[in-house]
N, C-alpha and C positions, 0 to 999 in steps of 0.2 A: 568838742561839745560833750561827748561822754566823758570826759575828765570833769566835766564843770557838774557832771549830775552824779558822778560818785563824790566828790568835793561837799556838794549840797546833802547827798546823804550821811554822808561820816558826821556834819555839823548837829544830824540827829541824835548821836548820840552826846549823854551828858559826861561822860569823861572827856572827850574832845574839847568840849566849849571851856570846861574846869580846866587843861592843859593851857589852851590858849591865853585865858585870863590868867594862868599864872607866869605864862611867858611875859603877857605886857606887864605885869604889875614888877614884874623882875628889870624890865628893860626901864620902867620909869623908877624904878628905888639906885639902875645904877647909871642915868641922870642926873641923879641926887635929887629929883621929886619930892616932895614929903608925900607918899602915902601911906594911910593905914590900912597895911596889911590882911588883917585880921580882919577887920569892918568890910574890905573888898571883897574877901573870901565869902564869908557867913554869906551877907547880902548876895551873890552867886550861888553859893552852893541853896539857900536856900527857893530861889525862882526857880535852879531846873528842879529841885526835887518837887517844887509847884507842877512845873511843864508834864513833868514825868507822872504826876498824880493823874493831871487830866488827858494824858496819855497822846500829847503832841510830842515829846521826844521821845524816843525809844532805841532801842540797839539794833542797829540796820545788819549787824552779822549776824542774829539767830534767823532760822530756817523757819520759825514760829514767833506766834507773839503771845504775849501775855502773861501769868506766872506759868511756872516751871518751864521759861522758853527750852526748846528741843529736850524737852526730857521724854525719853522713848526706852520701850521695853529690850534689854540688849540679847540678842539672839546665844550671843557666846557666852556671858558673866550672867546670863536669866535677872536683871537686874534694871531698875526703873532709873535711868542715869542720863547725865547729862549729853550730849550727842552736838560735834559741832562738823561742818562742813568742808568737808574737802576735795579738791577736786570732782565737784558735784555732786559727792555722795555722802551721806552722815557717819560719822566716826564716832564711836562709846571714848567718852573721854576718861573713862575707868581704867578699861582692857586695850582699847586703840585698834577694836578690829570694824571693820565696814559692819554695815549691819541692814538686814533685807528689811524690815520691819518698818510699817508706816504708824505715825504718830494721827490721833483723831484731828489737828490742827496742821497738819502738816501740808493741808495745801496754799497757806499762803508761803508762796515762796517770793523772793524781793526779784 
């Protein structure tokens, strides 16, 4: 059951969905399908950038949401920088060092 609701979260994000459609669109061109490519893509790419506008997909790995996900002040590099998670604590994606410092959004955690 928890595999089927990290499954259902990663679908949140819109590089996943763009992956996938490019896998089927791959698997029916070596078929020999006719499709067009290019008309498949666009029409994709441009619903989730719809989805993403009204803020139904989004990146289930930031710590935060909205713009400058996990962007946190870095204790070590004094630097307003990206910060991604690992083993449950935030990492300056700059310097790579752990970092104490809480961000104003930082309590929606997934």
């Amino acid at each position: 059951m928890e595999q089927i609701k990290i499954i259902l979260q990663r679908l949140k994000n819109p590089s996943v969905i763009m992956s996938i459609v490019s896998q089927i669109i791959t698997i029916l061109v070596l078929l020999n399908v006719n499709v067009d490519k290019q008309a498949v893509t666009g029409v994709v790419t441009a619903i989730c950038t719809i989805l993403v506008l009204l803020g139904i997909l989004s990146n289930p790995d930031t710590n935060t949401k909205g713009y400058g996900d996990d962007m946190i002040q870095c204790d070590h590099c004094n630097k307003l920088t990206k910060h991604v998670l690992v083993n449950g604590k935030m990492v300056c994606s700059e310097c790579g060092n752990e970092n104490s410092n809480k961000s104003e959004n930082n309590d929606n955690k997934i």
